[in-house]
N, C-alpha and C positions, 0 to 999 in steps of 0.2 A: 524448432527451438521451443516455440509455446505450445505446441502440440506435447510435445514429451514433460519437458519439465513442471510446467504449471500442473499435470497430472499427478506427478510424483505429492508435488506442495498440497495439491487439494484434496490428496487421498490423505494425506498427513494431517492435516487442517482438519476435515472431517471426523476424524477416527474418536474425538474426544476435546472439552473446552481445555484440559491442559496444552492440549497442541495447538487450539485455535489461538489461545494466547501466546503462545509460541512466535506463532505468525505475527499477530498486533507487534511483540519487543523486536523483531527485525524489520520492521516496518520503521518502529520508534527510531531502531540504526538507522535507519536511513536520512533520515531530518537533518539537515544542512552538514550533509558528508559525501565526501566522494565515495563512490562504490566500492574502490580498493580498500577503502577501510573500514567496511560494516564488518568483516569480520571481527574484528578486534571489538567495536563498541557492543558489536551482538553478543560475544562472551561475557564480554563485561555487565550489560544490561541483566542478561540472563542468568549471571553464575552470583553476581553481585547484589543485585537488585538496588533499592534506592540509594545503597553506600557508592556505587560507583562514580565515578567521574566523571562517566558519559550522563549522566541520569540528570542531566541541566535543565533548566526553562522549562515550555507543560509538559515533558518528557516525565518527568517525575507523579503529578497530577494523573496523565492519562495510565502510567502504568500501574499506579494506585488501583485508578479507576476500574481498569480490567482486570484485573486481579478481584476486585467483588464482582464484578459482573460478567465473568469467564462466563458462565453457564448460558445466560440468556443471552449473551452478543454470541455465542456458538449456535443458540437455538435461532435468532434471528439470520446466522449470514447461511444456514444449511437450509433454513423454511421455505421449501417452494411454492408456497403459499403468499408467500410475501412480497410485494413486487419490488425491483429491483431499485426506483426511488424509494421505493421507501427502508430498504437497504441502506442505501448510501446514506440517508439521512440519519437513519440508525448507528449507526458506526461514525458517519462525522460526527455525534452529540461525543466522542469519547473526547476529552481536555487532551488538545493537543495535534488534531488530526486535520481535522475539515473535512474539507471535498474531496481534494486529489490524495491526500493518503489512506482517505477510506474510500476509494475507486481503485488505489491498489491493494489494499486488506483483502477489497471483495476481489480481484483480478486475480491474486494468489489463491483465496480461497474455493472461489466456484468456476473463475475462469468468465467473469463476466467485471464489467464497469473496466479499468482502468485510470493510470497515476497521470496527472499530466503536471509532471514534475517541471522543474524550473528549464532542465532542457528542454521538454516535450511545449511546454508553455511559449517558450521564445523560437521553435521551432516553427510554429505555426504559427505566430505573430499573434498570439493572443496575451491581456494584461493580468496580472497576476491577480489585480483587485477583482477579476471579474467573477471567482467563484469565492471569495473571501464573502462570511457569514456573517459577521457580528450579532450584533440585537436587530433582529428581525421580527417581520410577523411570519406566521405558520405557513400562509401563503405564498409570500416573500421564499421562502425555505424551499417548498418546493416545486417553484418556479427556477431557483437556482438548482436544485437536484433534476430539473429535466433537463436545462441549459446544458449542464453538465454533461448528460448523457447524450444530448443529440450533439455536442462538437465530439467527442470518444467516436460514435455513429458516422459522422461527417468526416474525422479524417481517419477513416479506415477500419475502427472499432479494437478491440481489446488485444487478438490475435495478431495485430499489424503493429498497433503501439508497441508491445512487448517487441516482436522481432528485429520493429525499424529503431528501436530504443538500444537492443543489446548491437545492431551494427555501430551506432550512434558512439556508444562507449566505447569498444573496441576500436573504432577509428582515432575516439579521444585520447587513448591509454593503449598505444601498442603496444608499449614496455610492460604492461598489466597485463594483458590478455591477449593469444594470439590470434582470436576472430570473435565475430557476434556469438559463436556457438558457447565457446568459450563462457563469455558474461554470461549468458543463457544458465547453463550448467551452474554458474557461482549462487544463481539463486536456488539452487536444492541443495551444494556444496555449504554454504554459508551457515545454513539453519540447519542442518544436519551430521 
């Protein structure tokens, strides 16, 4: 499943920051929705932009945000120079994201970090406060971007979240999806 499709997303990702932002607005769907319905707010996000319905809370703010800075958050998540906390911190500075949705920006796009969404969160018995940013020091910051990446490391890493994620949903929504391979497939269906 993430062998195939995150391929397809990170060749798409890569090709240009129009796509990279691409990526960031289904990411935006995804913020407090079920999975069966990123299509609809992803159209809306994308075909709409800030007129939409979906474009509520920092939703609005972050897709602003990337929208001026398509260019260097594409140069940042493609730099293999760049190490991958200092990635995720990159991409969480976008209004509206953090940790876990800028551990899935980078998961779609390079195939590295991962979302530890509110299922993957209580899955593991871990507390939501625990990668939440606020006003911080620098240090603070990324100490919470290693945290980050050593529990993704600890329970299995990128490649296993994604696959243990799409059986996860599939078992949630069988009337949605007829198996994990399924969910799999809806993240290159969705955006494409």
């Amino acid at each position: 499943m993430f062998k195939t499709h995150q391929k397809i997303i990170g060749r798409f990702a890569a090709t240009n920051p129009n796509n990279t932002k691409d990526i960031f607005t289904f990411v935006f769907s995804t913020i407090q929705q079920r999975f069966y319905t990123v299509p609809q707010v992803y159209n809306g996000l994308k075909f709409e932009g800030l007129e939409s319905r979906f474009a509520w809370g920092s939703k609005s703010a972050g897709m602003e945000y990337v929208a001026a800075n398509k260019k260097e958050l594409h140069k940042v998540i493609f730099d293999k120079d760049i190490p991958l906390n200092e990635k995720l911190l990159r991409v969480a500075e976008v209004p509206g994201l953090g940790l876990c949705k800028a551990g899935f920006v980078l998961q779609l796009c390079i195939g590295e970090a991962g979302c530890l969404d509110v299922h993957n969160l209580k899955r593991f018995g871990l507390s939501p406060s625990t990668f939440k940013m606020g006003k911080v020091s620098n240090e603070t910051r990324l100490k919470k971007a290693g945290l980050y990446l050593k529990v993704l490391e600890d329970v299995g890493g990128c490649e296993y979240l994604w696959d243990s994620w799409c059986e996860l949903i599939a078992d949630l929504y069988p009337k949605k999806y007829k198996d994990a391979e399924d969910v799999s497939r809806c993240h290159v269906n969705y955006m494409m």
